[in-house]
matplotlib code that plots the C-alpha trace (Angstrom):
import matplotlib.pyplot as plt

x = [11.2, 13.7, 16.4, 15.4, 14.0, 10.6, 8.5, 6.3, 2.5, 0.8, 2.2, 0.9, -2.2, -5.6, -8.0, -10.9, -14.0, -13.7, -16.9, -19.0, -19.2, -20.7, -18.7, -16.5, -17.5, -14.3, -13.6, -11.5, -8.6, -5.0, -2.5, 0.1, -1.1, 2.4, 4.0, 5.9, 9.3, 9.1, 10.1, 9.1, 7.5, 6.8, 5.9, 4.3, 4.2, 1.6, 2.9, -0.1, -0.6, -1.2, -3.7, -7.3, -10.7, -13.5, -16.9, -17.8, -20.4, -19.9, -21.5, -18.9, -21.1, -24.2, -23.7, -23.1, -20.5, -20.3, -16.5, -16.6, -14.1, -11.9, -8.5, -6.4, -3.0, -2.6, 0.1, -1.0, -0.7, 2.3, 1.9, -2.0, -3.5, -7.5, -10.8, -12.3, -16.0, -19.4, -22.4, -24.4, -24.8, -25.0, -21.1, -19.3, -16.2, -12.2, -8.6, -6.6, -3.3, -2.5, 0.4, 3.4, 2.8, -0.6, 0.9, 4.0, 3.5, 1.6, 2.0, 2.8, 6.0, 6.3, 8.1, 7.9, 4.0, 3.3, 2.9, 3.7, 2.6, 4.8, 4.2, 4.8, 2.5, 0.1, 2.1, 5.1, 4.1, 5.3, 5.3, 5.8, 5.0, 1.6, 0.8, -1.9, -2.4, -4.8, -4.2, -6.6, -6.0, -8.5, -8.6, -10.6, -11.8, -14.3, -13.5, -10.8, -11.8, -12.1, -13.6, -11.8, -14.3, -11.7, -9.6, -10.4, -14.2, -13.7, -11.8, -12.0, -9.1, -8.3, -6.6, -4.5, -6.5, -6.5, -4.5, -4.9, -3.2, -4.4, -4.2, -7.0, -7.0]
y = [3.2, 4.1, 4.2, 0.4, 0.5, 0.7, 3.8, 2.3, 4.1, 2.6, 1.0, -0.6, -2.9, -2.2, -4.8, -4.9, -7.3, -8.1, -10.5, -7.6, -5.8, -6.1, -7.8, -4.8, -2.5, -0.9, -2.4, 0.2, 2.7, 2.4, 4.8, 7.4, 10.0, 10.9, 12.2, 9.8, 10.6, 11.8, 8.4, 6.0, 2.7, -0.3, -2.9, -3.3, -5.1, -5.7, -7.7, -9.1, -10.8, -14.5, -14.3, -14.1, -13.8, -16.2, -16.5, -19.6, -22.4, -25.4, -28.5, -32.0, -34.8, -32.8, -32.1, -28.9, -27.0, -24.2, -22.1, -22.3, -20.1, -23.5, -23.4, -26.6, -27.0, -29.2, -31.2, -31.3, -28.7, -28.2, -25.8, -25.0, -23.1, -23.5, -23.2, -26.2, -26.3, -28.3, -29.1, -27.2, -23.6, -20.8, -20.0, -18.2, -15.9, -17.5, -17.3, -19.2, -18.6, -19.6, -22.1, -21.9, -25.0, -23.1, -20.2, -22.4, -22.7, -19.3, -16.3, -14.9, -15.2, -15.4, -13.5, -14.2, -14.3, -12.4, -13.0, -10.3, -10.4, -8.6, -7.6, -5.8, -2.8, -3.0, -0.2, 1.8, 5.1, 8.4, 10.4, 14.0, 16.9, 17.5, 13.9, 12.6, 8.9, 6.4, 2.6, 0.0, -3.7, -6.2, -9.1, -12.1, -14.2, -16.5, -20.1, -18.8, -21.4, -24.9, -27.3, -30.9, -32.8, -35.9, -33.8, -33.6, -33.9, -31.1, -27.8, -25.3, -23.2, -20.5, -20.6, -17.5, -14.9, -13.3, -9.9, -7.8, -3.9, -1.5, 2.1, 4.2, 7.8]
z = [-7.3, -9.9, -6.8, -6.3, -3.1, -1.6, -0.3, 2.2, 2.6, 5.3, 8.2, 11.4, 12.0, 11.4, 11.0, 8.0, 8.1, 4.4, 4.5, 6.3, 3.2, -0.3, -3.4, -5.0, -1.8, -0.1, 3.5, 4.6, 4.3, 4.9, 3.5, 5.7, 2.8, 2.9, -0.1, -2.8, -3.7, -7.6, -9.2, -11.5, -10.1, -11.5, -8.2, -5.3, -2.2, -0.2, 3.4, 5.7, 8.9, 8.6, 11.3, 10.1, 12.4, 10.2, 10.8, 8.3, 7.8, 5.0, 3.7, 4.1, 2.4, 3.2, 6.7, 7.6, 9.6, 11.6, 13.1, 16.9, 19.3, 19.7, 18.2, 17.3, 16.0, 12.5, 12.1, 8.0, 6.9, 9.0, 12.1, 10.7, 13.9, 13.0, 14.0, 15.8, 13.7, 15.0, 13.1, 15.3, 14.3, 14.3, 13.3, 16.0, 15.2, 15.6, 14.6, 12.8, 11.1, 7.9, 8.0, 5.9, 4.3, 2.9, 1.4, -0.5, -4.2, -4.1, -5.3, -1.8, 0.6, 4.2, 6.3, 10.2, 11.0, 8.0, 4.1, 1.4, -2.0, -4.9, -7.9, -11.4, -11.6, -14.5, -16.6, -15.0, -12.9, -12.9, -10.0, -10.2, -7.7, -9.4, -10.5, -7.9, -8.0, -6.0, -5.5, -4.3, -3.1, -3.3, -1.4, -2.7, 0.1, -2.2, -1.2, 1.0, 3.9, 4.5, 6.0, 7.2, 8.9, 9.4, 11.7, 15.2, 14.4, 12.1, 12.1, 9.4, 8.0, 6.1, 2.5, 1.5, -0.6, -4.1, -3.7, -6.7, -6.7, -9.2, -10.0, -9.2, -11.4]

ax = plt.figure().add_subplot(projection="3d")
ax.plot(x, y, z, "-o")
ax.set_aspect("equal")
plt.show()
């Protein structure tokens, strides 16, 4: 905001099964719908947990590889919790965390047992009592797990996704 600090819109957990829908479909809602301050703006942050539930299968040297309910800590990368995998199917829902290690040299930052992502608004926005504005994140999961069969017999983990933050007219 022009004041420098941040109006928050949505707060508390809710959980979205971003695989469960259809590429570009919307997974959910999440917003207090709570009035912004008149202002101009010109970032965002988006702050999310590092704990993710996967359902996955994946192909190492042609053998494939299926989550299991299992959980096993990673020394590499460092404090990795992920999902123990088997080659017999089908793939059964787990959770894993994404490690620190993962998310350095990314575009996101951690905070406790969350990551945030910031960034520059495509063009500044002005907010005025009778200015209504939408915004939509999208989270890119594509290739955002995998597979490591030469860990414990093979675990599968999950990579940080593509956040993008756009506004919606």
């Amino acid at each position: 905001s022009t004041t420098g600090s941040w109006v928050t819109v949505g707060e508390g957990d809710l959980t979205f099964d971003l695989a469960g829908v259809e590429a570009g479909a919307v997974a959910g809602a999440y917003a207090s719908n709570a009035a912004i301050p008149e202002g101009v703006y010109t970032q965002e942050r988006t702050t999310v947990s590092k704990t993710f539930y996967i359902t996955a299968s994946g192909d190492i040297g042609g053998t494939p590889y299926y989550t299991t309910t299992g959980n096993t800590t990673l020394v590499d990368p460092a404090g990795l919790v992920a999902i123990n995998a088997s080659t017999t199917g089908p793939a059964v829902r787990g959770t894993a965390v994404l490690s620190d290690a993962a998310l350095q040299g990314s575009e996101f930052q951690v905070s406790g047992d969350y990551f945030y992502h910031e960034g520059n608004l495509p063009s500044p926005i002005t907010v005025k009592k009778s200015l209504t504005k939408k915004f939509r994140i999208k989270f890119d999961v594509t290739d955002a797990v995998q597979f490591n069969n030469a860990v414990g017999g093979g675990v599968c983990y999950p990579l940080a996704p593509t956040v993008t933050f756009e506004v919606v007219d």
